[in-house]
N, C-alpha and C positions, 0 to 999 in steps of 0.2 A: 353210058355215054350221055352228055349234056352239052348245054350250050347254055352261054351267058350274054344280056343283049341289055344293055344299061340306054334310059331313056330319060328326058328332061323330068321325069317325076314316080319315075318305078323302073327297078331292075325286075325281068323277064328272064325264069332258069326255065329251060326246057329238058326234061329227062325223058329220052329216047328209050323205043323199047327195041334194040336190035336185031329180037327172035323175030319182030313182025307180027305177034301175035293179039299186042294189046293199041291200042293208040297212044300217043306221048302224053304226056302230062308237061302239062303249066306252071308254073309257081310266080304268080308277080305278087313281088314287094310293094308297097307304095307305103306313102305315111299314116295311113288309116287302119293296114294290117295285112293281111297274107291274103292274097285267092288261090286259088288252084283250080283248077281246072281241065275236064279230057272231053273228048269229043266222042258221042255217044253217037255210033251210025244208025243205031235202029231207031234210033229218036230223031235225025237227024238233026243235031243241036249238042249245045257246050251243057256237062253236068261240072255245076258249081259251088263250090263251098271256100264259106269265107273262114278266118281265125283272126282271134285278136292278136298283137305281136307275144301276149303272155301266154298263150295256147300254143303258138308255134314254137315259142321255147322249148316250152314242157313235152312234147312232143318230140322234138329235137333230142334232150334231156333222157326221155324214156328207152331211147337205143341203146343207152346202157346201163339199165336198172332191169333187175330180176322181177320178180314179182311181188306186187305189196303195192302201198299208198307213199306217196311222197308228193313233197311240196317243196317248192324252187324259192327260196327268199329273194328277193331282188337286195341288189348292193347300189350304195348312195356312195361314189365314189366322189 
């Protein structure tokens, strides 16, 4: 389950954990690149990690590659 929450300068996906068992995760877009981020209670605080938009491709990309090296060419449409 997700949510989608679009804002004057970044869309915000939420992915829900339904078991209860983990915290949600974050995903905001903005023009600079991807964050994500979950909320660590024992820390009490956000753990955060950023990506460039070509790391979250690839990433994306990897859901459906087996195992091996690959590389994503970008297209000049």
């Amino acid at each position: 389950m997700f949510t989608v929450e679009t804002e004057s300068n970044q869309t915000v996906v939420t992915i829900l954990d339904t078991t209860g068992q983990m915290e949600d995760i974050e995903v905001i877009f903005d023009d600079y690149g991807v964050w994500m981020r979950q909320f660590d209670t024992k820390q009490n605080e956000y753990e955060l990690l950023f990506l460039m938009h070509n790391q979250w491709r690839s990433l994306i990309a990897s859901l459906d590659c087996t195992e091996g090296t690959y590389q994503i060419k970008e297209r000049n449409d």
